[in-house]
N, C-alpha and C positions, 0 to 999 in steps of 0.2 A: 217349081218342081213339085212334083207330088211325094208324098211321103213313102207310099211303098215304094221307089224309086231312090229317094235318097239311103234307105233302107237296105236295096239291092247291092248301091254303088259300096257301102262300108262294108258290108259284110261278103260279097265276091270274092274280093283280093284276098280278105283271108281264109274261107274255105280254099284258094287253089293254092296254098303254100305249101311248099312239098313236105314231107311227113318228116324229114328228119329235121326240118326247122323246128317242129313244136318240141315241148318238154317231155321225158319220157312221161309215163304212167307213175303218180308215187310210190308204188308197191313193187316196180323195177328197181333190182339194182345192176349199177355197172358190172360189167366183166370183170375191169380190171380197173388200178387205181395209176398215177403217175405219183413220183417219190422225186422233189429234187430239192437240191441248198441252193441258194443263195450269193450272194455276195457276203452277205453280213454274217454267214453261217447259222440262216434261219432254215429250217425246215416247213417245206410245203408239200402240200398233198393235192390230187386233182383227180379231178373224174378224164381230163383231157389232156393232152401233151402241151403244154403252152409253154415249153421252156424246151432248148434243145437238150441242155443236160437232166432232161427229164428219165428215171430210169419207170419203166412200165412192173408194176405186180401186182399176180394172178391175185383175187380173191377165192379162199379156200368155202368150198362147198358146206353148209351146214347140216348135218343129217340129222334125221329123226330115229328115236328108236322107238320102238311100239314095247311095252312093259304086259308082260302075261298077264293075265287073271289071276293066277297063284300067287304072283310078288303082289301086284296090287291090292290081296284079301289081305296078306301078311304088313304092307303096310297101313290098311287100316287098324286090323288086328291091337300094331302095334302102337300107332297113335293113341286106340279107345284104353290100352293097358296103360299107356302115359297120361293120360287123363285122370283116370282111378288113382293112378298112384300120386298125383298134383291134390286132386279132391281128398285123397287119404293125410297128405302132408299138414296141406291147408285146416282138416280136422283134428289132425294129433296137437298141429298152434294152437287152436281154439282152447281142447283141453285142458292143455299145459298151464297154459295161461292161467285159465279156471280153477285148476286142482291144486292151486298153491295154498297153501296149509297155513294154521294159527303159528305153528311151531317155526316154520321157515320166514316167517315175516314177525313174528318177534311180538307178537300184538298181546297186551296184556286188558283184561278186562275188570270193573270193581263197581260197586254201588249196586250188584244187579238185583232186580226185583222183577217180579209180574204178583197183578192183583187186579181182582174182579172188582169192575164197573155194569154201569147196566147196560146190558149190551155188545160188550164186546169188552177183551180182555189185553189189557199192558206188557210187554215185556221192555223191560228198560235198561240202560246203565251208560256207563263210562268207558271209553277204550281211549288206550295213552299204548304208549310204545310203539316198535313198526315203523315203518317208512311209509314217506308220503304217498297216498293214493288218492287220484283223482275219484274213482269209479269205487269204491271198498264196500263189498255186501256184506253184511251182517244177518247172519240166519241164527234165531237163537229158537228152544225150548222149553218148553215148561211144562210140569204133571202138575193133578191137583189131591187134593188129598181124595180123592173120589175115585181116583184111577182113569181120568182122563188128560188126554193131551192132547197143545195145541203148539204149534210151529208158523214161524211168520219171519220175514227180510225186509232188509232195509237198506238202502244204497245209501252212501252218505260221503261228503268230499273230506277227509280226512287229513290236515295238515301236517303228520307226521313230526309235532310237537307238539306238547301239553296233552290235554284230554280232551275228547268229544262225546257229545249225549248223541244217544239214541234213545228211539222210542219206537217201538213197534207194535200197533192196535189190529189185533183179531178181533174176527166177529164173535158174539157170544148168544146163547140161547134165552141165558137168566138173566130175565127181567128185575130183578128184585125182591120173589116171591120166592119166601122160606129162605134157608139158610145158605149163606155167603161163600160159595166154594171157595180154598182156600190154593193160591197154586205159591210154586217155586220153580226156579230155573233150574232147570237140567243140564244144560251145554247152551255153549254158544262160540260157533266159530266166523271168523272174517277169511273174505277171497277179495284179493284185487282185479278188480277187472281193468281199469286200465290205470296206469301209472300216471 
């Protein structure tokens, strides 16, 4: 037999099968549904009556509703204000976090000094007291007798017992030539940044 042939013979019978043999379209649905029990007091559901105490119900029409242009600016409106105000939240944490004080964490400081190297300038010491911080900045000060100042930080993991050194090296200008400016701490405060 030839192939177009055997080709003809399979595919015939079923193009002529009548239309309500095939499967609806997926995107059909039933009109209606059948609802019935059982023996065993199981509930079944069907798209066809296959039981006689089957009882038949209607499926309820889904509507759409079309939303204005005025509600719809309103709701983005109101998204973008909930945004700002997530983004506002999200930065007052930040701060908070940030703007925790010497006074609130208890941090006590000792030994401190700055003094000119060639090159760049020392601030140093000791901090004891305070709770443990992982992330603890240390931003200290110093004037020198010349009436300049310089400011520098330092991160440092903090175990919230005993004492820890810091050390914090600014750049400096004097090389060594002439006379040795002489500086001292001004301030020095810690922030935890994380716990």
């Amino acid at each position: 037999m030839d192939f177009c042939f055997r080709l003809l013979v399979i595919a015939l019978p079923i193009a002529l099968l009548p239309v309500s043999i095939l499967p609806a379209a997926p995107n059909q649905q039933p009109s209606a549904i059948y609802k019935w029990i059982d023996s065993d007091g199981r509930i079944h559901f069907s798209d066809r009556a296959t039981n006689s105490a089957a009882e038949e119900h209607s499926l309820k029409q889904i509507d759409y509703v079309e939303v204005s242009s005025d509600i719809k600016r309103k709701i983005a409106q109101d998204r973008a204000q909930l945004e700002r105000m997530n983004k506002a939240a999200a930065r007052t944490q930040r701060i908070s976090r940030a703007t925790r004080n010497i006074e609130f964490e208890n941090y006590q400081f000792s030994n401190m000094s700055a003094g000119q190297k060639h090159g760049y300038i020392t601030l140093s010491g000791r901090i004891s007291g305070g709770q443990r911080c992982k992330q603890l900045r240390i931003r200290a000060r110093a004037k020198s007798d010349v009436g300049k100042q310089v400011t520098g930080s330092q991160v440092v993991d903090y175990a919230g017992f005993g004492s820890s050194l810091f050390e914090i090296k600014q750049k400096s200008n004097w090389q060594g030539g002439g006379r040795r400016p002489q500086w001292e701490m001004a301030d020095v405060t810690a922030v935890c940044l994380r716990m």
